[in-house]
C-alpha positions as CSV (number, residue, x, y, z in Angstrom):
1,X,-32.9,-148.1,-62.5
2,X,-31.3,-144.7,-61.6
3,X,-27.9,-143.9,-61.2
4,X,-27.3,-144.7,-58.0
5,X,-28.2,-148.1,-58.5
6,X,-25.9,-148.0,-61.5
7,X,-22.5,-146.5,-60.2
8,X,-23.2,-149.6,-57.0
9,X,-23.4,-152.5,-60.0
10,X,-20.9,-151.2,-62.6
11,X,-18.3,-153.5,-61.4
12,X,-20.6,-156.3,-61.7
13,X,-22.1,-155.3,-65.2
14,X,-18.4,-155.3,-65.9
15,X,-17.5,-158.5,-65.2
16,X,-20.1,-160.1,-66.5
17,X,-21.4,-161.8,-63.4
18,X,-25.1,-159.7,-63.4
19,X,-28.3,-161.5,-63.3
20,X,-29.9,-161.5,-66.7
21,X,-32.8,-159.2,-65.8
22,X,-30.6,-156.7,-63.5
23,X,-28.0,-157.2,-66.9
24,X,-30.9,-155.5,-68.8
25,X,-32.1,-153.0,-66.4
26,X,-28.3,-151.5,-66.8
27,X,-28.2,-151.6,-70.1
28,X,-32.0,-149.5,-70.9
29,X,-30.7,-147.2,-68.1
30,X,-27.5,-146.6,-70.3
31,X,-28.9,-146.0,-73.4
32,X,-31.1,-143.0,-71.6
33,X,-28.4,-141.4,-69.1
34,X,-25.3,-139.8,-70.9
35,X,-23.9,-139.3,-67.7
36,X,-23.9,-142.7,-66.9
37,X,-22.6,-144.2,-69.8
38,X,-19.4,-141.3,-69.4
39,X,-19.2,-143.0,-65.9
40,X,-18.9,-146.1,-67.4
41,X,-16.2,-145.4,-70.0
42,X,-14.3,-143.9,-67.5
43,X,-14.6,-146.6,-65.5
44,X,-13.6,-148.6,-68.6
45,X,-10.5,-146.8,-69.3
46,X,-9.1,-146.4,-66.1
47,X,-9.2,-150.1,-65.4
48,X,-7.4,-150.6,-68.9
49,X,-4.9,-148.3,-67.3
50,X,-4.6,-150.1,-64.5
51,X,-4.1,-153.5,-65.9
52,X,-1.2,-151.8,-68.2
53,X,1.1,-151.5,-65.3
54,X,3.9,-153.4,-65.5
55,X,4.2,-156.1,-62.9
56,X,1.9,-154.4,-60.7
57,X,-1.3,-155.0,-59.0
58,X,-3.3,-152.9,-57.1
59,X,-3.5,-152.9,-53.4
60,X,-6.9,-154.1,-51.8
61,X,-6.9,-151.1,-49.7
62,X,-6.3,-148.7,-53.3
63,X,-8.7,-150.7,-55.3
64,X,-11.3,-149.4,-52.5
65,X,-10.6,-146.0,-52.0
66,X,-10.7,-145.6,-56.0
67,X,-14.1,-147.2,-56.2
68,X,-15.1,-144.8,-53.2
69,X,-13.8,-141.9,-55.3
70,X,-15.8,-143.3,-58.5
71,X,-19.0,-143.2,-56.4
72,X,-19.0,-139.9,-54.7
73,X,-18.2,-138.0,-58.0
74,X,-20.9,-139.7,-59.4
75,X,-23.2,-138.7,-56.3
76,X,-22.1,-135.1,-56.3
């Protein structure tokens, strides 16, 4: 796996809803690229943020461009 492939899955890794062997692939690639696992804390903390908000939920249309920001500060 490289990290491309990574930053598309995180939000499945996340929520848990990865085939096994995919699951695995993610979690080697992880354990070899620091920058990915700082992607994925980040990715971690912000949707802790997020779900701190009181009576709030993000928009559809906010919840994409976020994710779109995620993945092109990982590509760059």
């Amino acid at each position: 796996m490289n990290c491309d492939e990574f930053v598309e899955l995180v939000t499945t890794f996340l929520d848990g809803s990865m085939h096994e062997p995919t699951e695995l692939r993610c979690l080697v690639h992880l354990t070899e690229c620091d920058g990915c696992e700082t992607y994925l804390d980040q990715f971690r903390q912000t949707i802790a943020i997020l779900d701190a908000l009181p009576g709030q939920s993000l928009p559809t249309e906010a919840r994409d461009q976020l994710l779109g920001a995620f993945r092109a500060l990982r590509r760059d």
